[in-house]
C-alpha positions as CSV (number, residue, x, y, z in Angstrom):
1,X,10.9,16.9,-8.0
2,X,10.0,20.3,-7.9
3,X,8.6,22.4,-4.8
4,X,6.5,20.4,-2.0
5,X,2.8,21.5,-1.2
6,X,3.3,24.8,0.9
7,X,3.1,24.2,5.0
8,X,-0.3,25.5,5.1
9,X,-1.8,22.9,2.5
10,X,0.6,20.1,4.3
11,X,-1.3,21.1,7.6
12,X,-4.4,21.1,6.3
13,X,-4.3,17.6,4.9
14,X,-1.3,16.1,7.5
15,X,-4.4,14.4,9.6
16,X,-7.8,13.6,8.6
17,X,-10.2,11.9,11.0
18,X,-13.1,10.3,8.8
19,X,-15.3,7.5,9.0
20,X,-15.5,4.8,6.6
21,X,-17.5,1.8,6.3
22,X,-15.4,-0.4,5.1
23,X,-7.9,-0.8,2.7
24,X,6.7,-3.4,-14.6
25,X,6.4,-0.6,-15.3
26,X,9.9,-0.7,-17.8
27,X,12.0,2.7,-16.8
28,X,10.9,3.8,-13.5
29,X,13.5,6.2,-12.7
30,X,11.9,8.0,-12.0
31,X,3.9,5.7,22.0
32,X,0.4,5.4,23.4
33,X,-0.7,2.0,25.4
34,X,-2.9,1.0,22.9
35,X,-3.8,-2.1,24.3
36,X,-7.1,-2.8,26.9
37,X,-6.9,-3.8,30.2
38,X,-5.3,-6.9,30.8
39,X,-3.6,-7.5,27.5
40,X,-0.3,-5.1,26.8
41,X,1.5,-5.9,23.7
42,X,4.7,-7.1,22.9
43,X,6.6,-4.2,21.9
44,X,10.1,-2.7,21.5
45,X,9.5,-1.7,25.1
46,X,9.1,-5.7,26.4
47,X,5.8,-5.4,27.6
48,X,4.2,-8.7,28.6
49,X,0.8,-9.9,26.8
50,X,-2.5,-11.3,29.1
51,X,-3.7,-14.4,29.7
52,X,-4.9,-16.4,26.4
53,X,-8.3,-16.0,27.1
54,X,-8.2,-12.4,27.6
55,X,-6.2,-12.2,24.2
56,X,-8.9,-14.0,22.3
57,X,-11.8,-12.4,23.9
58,X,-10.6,-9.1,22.8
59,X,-9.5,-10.7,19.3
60,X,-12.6,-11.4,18.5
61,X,-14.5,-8.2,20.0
62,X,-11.9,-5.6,17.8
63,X,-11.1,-7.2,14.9
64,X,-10.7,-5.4,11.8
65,X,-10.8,-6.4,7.9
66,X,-8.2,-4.8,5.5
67,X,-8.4,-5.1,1.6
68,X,-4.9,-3.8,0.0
69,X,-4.0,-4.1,-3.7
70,X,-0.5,-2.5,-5.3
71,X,0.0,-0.5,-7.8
72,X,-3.3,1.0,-9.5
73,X,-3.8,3.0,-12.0
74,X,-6.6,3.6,-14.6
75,X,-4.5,4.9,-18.0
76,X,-2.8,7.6,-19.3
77,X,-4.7,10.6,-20.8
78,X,-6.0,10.4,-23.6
79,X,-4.9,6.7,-23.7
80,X,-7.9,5.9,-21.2
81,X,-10.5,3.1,-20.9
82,X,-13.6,3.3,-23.3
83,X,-16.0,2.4,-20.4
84,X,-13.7,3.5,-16.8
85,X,-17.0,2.8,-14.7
86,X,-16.8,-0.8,-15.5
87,X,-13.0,-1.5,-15.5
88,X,-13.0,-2.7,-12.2
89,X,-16.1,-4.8,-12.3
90,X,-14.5,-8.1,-12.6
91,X,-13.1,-7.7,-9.3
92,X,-15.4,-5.6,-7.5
93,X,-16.6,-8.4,-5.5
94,X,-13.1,-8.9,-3.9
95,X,-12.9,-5.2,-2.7
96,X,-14.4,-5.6,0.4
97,X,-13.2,-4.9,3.7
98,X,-13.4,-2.5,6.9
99,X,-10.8,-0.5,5.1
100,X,-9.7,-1.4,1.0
101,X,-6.0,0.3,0.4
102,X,-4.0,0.7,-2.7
103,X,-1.4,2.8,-4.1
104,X,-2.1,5.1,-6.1
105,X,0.5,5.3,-8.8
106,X,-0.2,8.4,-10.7
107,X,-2.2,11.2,-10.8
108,X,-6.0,12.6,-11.4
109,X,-5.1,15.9,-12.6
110,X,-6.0,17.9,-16.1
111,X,-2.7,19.6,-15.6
112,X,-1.1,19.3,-19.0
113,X,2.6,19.8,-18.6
114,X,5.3,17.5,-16.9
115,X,8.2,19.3,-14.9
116,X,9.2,15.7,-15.0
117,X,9.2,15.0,-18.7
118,X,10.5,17.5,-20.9
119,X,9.9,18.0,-24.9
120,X,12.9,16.1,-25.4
121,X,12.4,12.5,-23.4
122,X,11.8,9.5,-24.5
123,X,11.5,7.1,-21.6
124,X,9.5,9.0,-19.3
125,X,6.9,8.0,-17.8
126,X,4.6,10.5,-16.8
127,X,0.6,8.8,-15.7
128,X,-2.2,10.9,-15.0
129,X,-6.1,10.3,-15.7
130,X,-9.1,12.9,-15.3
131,X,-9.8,13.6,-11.8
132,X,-13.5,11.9,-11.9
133,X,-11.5,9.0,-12.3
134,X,-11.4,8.8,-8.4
135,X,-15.3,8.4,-8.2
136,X,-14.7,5.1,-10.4
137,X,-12.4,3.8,-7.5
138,X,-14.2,5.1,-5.1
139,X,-17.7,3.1,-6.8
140,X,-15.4,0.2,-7.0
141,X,-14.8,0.1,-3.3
142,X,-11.8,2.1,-2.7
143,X,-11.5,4.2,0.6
144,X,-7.9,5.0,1.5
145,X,-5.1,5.5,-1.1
146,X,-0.9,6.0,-0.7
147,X,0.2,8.8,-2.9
148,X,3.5,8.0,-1.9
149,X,5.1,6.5,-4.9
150,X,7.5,7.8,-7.8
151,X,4.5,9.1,-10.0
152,X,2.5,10.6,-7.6
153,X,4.6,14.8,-8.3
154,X,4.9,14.1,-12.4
155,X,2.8,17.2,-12.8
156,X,3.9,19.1,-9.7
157,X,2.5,20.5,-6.9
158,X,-0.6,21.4,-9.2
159,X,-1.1,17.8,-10.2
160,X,-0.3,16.3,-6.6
161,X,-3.2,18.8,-5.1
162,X,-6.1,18.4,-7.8
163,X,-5.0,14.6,-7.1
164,X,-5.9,14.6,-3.5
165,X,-8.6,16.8,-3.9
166,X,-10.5,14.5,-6.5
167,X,-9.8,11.7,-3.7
168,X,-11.3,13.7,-1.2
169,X,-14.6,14.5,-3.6
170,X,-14.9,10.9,-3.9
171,X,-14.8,9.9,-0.4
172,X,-11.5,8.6,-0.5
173,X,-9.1,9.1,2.0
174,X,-5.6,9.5,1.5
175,X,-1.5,9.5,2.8
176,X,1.7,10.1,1.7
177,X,2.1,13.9,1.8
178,X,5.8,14.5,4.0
179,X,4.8,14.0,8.2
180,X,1.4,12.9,6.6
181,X,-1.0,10.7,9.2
182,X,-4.4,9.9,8.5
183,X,-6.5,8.4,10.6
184,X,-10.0,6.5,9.7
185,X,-12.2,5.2,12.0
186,X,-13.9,1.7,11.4
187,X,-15.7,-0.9,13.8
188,X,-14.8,1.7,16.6
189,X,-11.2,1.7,16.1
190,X,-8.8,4.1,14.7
191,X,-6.6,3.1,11.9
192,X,-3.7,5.5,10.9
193,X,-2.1,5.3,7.2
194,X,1.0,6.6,7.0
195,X,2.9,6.1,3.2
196,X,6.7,6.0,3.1
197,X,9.0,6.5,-0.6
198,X,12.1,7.5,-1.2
199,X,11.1,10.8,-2.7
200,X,11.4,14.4,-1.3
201,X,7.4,15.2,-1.3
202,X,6.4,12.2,0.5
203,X,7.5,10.6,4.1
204,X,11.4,9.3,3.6
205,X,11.9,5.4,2.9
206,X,15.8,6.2,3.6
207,X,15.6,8.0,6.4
208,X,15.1,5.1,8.8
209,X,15.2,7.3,12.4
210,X,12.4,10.2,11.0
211,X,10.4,7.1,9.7
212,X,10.2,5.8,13.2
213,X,9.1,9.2,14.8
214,X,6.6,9.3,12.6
215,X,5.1,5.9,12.8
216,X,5.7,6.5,16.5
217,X,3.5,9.5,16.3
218,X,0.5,7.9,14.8
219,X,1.0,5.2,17.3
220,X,-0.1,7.3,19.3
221,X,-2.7,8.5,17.6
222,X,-4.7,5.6,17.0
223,X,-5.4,1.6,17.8
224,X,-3.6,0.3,14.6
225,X,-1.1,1.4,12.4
226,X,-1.0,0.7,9.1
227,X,2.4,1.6,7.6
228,X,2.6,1.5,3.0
229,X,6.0,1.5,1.7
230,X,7.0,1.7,-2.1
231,X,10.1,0.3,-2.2
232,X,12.8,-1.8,-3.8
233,X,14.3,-2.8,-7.3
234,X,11.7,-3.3,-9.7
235,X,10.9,-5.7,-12.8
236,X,10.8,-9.1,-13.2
237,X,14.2,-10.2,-11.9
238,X,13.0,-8.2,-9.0
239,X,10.9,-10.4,-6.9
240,X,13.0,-11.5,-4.1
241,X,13.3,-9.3,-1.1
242,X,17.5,-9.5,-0.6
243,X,18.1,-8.2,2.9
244,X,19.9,-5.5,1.3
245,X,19.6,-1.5,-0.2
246,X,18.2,-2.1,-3.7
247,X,18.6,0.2,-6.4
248,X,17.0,0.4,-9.6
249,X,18.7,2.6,-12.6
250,X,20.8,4.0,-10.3
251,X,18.3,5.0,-7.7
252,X,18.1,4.0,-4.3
253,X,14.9,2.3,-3.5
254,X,15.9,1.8,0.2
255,X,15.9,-1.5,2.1
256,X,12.3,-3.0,2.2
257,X,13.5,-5.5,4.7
258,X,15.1,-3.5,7.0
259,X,12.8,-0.8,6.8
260,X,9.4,-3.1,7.5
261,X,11.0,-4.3,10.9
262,X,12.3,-0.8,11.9
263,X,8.7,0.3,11.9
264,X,7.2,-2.3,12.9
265,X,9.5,-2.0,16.0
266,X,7.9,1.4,16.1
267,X,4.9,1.0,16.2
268,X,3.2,-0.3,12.8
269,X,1.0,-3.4,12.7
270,X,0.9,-3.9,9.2
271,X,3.0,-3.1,6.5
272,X,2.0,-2.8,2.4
273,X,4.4,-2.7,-0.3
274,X,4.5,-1.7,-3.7
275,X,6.6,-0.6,-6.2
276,X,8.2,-3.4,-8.2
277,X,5.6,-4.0,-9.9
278,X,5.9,-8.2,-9.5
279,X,4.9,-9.9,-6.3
280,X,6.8,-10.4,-4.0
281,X,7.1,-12.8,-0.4
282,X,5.3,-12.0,2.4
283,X,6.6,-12.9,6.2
284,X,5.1,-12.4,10.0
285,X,7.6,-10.5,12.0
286,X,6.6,-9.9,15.8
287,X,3.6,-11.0,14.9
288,X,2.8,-8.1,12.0
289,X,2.3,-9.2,9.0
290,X,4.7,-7.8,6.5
291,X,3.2,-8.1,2.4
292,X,6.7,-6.7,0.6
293,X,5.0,-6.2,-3.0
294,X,1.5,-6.8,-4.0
295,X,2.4,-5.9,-8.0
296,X,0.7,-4.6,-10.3
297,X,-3.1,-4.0,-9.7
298,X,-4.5,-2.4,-13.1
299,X,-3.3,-0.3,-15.6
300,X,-4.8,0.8,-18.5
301,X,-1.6,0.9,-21.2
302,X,0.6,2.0,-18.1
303,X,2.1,-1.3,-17.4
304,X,4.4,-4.4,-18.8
305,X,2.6,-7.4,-18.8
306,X,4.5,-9.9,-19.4
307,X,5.0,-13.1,-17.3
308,X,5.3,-12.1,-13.8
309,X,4.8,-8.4,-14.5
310,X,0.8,-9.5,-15.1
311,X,0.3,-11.7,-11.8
312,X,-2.0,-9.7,-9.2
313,X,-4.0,-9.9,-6.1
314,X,-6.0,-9.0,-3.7
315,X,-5.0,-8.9,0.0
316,X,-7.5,-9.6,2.4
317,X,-6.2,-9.7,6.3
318,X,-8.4,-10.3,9.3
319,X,-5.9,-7.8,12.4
320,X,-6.7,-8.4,16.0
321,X,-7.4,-5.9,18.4
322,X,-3.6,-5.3,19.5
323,X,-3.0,-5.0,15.8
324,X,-1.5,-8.8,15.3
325,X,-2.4,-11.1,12.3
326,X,-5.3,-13.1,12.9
327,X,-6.1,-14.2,9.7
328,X,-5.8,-13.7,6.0
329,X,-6.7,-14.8,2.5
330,X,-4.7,-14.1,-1.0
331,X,-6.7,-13.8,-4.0
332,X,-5.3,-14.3,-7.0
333,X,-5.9,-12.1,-10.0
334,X,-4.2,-11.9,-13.7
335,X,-4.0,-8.5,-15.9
336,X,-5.4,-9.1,-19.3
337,X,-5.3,-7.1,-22.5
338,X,-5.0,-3.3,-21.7
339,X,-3.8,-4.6,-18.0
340,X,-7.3,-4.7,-16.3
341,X,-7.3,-7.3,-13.3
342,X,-9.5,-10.2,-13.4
343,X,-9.8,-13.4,-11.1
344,X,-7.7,-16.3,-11.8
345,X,-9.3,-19.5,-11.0
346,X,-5.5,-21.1,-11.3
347,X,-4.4,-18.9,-8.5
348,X,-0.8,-18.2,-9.9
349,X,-0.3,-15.7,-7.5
350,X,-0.8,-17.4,-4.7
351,X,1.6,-20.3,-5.9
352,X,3.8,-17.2,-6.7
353,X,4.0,-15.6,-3.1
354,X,4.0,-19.2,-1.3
355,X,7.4,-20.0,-3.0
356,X,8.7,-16.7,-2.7
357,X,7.9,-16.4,0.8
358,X,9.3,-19.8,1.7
359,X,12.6,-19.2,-0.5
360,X,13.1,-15.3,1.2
361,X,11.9,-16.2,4.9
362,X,12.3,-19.9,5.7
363,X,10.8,-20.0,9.5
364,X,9.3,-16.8,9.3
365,X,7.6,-16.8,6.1
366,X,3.8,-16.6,5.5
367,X,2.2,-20.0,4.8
368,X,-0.4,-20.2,1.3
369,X,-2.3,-23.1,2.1
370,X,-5.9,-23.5,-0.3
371,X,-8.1,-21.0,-1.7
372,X,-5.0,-18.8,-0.8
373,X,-5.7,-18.8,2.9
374,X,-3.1,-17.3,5.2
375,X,-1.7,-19.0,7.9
376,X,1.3,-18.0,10.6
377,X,4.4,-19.7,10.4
């Protein structure tokens, strides 16, 4: 993939403390006690939780409101919206929380040539869109983004640093870099991102025992953890979470199952996952809520469309202070035309990720009742 940002600019961007006031595509190959007085937290250590009224006292004093959409991207130079600042408009609305997350799959670079594509390919992908780009997302609510994905290096180290630069510009924080941890600040917690792919310039999705060290780390750096994974097969024969390694043309997307509870084990409160670019189930696992694809988000040209390639949403989840599920609400989108995300008022995704989640998780599985509301098995 070419060389990794040098150990000075990994250092320099490995942790960021910031405030903020608000978290298919076809041929892909490419700790701490953290809990408060009188409430520990069921961990791998055993600890015992506090009386009920002590847990939902401090529920409701520290909860914290997460946004989190897959994969987003905004077009391929030149191939690029005629009017970016309002691509995002019809969904603006639902880009509202304490933090609002998504993976950023691609690059904001005007760095021309691909070490990934040479003069020769055909089927490679390679996305990237100006750098000003990022004050779009940022305008349309964006404030934390994984760069840990399989498009984030297809212009190199140049691309991958103008990238997080023109995140940083924006106001948008960032993760994904190798031992990356970034911690935010919101309703007087600390939140650390940490993003996790199976790709040498970004934290290992393979690599299960250095995953855990590092979500152990920023366990102990802040309050919650919030852990992004982009992981598994991908397309739309891939939206059921097996159990198993998935592959997809050959390469080893890692076990998003296996992976989510290993970190979550850890340390992590929350896990996001993108990558095959279809929905996929969602389950509570110690009490963590685990969402193992939220699809495609937008894509201007950069993305299939078709049936349950162009089913979207929006995840919105309500964590309580000790980092457990409190609530959450699924709002279903659809990509139309050139792939821009709109509402849909027949909430196919949620139907979507009910089903799959009942199918892949049985007892465990996340419950879609109405209006996509969330509810614990």
């Amino acid at each position: 993939m070419g060389r990794r940002l040098s150990a000075a600019k990994r250092a320099a961007v490995s942790t960021v403390l910031a405030v903020t006031v608000t978290v298919s595509l076809a041929g892909c190959l490419d700790g701490t006690v953290r809990t408060p007085p009188g409430e520990q937290q069921l961990r791998g250590g055993g600890h015992q939780r506090g009386t009920a009224r002590e847990g939902r006292r401090q529920r409701a004093a520290g909860a914290i409101a997460i946004a989190a959409v897959g994969d987003t991207a905004m077009g391929v130079t030149p191939t690029l919206p005629p009017d970016p600042a309002s691509y995002l408009a019809p969904v603006e609305a639902e880009l509202k929380g304490d933090v609002v997350f998504g993976n950023l799959e691609g690059t904001l670079t005007d760095v021309s040539e691909s070490p990934k594509c040479g003069p020769e390919s055909s089927e490679c992908f390679a996305f990237r869109a100006p750098p000003e780009y990022a004050e779009y997302l940022a305008d349309a609510g964006f404030t934390m983004m994984s760069n840990a994905n399989n498009h984030s290096f297809d212009f190199g180290e140049a691309g991958e640093e103008e990238t997080i630069r023109a995140l940083h510009e924006a106001g948008i924080e960032q993760t994904g870099l190798p031992g990356e941890i970034t911690v935010v600040e919101a309703v007087g917690r600390k939140l650390a991102f940490v993003g996790f792919a199976p790709y040498s310039n970004t934290p290992s999705l393979t690599d299960l025992d250095a995953a855990e060290d590092l979500v152990q780390e920023a366990d102990r750096k802040a309050d919650i953890v919030v852990v992004a994974i982009h992981a598994g097969a991908e397309g739309s024969d891939a939206q059921h979470v097996t159990g198993a390694e998935e592959e997809y043309l050959g390469e080893d997307r890692g076990n998003p199952e296996e992976f989510a509870h290993r970190v979550i084990d850890a340390g992590a409160d929350l896990v996001l996952g993108s990558g095959p670019h279809v929905l996929r189930g969602m389950e509570i696992y110690r009490d963590r809520l685990v969402a193992y694809s939220l699809g495609n988000f937008s894509g201007f040209h950069n993305f299939t469309l078709e049936g349950a390639l162009g089913e979207s949403a929006i995840l919105h989840v309500t964590l309580a202070a000790n980092g457990s599920f409190r609530s959450g609400r699924l709002a279903s989108l659809q990509l139309v035309e050139e792939g821009q995300p709109v509402p849909d008022t027949e909430e196919a995704a949620a139907h979507t990720v009910a089903n799959l989640s009942a199918e892949d998780f049985g007892a465990t599985a996340i419950r879609v009742g109405r209006d996509g509301r969330l509810r614990v098995p």
